[in-house]
C-alpha positions as CSV (number, residue, x, y, z in Angstrom):
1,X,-2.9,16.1,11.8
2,X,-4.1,13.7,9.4
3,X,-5.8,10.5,10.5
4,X,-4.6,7.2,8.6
5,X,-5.8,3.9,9.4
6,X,-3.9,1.5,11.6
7,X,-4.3,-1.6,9.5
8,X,-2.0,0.2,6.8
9,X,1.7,-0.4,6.9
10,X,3.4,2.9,5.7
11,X,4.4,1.4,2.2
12,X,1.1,0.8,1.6
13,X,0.2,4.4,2.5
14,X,3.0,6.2,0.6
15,X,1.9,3.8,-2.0
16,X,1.6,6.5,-5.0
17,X,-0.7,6.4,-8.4
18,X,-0.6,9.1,-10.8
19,X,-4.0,11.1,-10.3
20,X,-6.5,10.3,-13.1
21,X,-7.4,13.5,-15.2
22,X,-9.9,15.7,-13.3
23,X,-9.6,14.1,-10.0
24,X,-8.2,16.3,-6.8
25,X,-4.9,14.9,-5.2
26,X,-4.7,12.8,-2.5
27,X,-2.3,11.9,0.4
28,X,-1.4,8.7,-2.0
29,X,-0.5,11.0,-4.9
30,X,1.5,13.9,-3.3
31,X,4.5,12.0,-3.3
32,X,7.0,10.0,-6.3
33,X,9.2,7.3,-6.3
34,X,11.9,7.7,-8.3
35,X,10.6,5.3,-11.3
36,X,7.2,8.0,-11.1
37,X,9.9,11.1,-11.5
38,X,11.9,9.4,-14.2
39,X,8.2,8.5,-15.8
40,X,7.3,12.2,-15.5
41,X,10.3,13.4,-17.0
42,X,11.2,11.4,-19.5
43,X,14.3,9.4,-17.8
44,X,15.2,6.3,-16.3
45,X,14.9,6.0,-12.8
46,X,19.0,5.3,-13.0
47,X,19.1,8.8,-14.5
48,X,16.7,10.5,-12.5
49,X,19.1,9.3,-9.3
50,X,22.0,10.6,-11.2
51,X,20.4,14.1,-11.5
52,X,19.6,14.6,-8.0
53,X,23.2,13.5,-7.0
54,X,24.5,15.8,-9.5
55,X,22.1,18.7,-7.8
56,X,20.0,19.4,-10.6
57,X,17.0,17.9,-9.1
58,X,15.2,18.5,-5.6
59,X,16.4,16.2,-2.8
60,X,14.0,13.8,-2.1
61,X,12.3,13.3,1.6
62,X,12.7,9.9,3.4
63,X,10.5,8.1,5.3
64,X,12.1,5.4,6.9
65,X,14.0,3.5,4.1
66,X,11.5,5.2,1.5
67,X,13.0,7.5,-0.6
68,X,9.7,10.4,-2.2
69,X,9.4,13.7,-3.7
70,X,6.8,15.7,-2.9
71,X,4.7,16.5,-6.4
72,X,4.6,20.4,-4.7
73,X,8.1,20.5,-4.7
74,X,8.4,19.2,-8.1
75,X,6.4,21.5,-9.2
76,X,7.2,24.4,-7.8
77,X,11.0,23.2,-9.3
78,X,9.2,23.5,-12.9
79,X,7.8,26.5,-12.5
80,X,11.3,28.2,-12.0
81,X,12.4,26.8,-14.6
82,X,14.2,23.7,-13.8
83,X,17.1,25.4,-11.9
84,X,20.3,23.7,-10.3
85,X,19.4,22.9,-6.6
86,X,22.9,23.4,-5.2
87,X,24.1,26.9,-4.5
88,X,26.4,28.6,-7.1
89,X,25.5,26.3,-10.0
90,X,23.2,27.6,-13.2
């Protein structure tokens, strides 16, 4: 179990920054918005939204009316190649 600090509100500690270069990950950073995904891949957030209601991206986790994806599960989704998440599709 991981102690947080009471006098944070979650937003504020799902609150995520891109790591800096060098530096190890931190609760903070393990998870993306969907403006963070569509910076890391090169879309809109819009689009981003569109792929993962299409299947073709990992479903993101919720916490409460917070809507993240884990960076793991992103990239674990990269290494494989970018597959389609639902079953059936290519």
């Amino acid at each position: 179990m991981v102690a947080t600090d009471p006098s944070k509100t979650s937003s504020e500690l799902l609150d995520v920054r891109l790591p800096t270069s060098g530096s190890e990950p931190t609760s903070a950073t393990m998870f993306l918005d969907a403006e963070a995904c569509g910076v890391r891949y090169g879309f809109s957030a819009r689009h981003w939204y569109r792929l993962v209601d299409a299947g073709r991206a990992p479903s993101p986790l919720r916490f409460g009316r917070l809507v993240r994806w884990s960076i793991r599960a992103l990239e674990s989704w990269e290494a494989d190649g970018c597959p389609s998440m639902r079953k059936g599709q290519r």
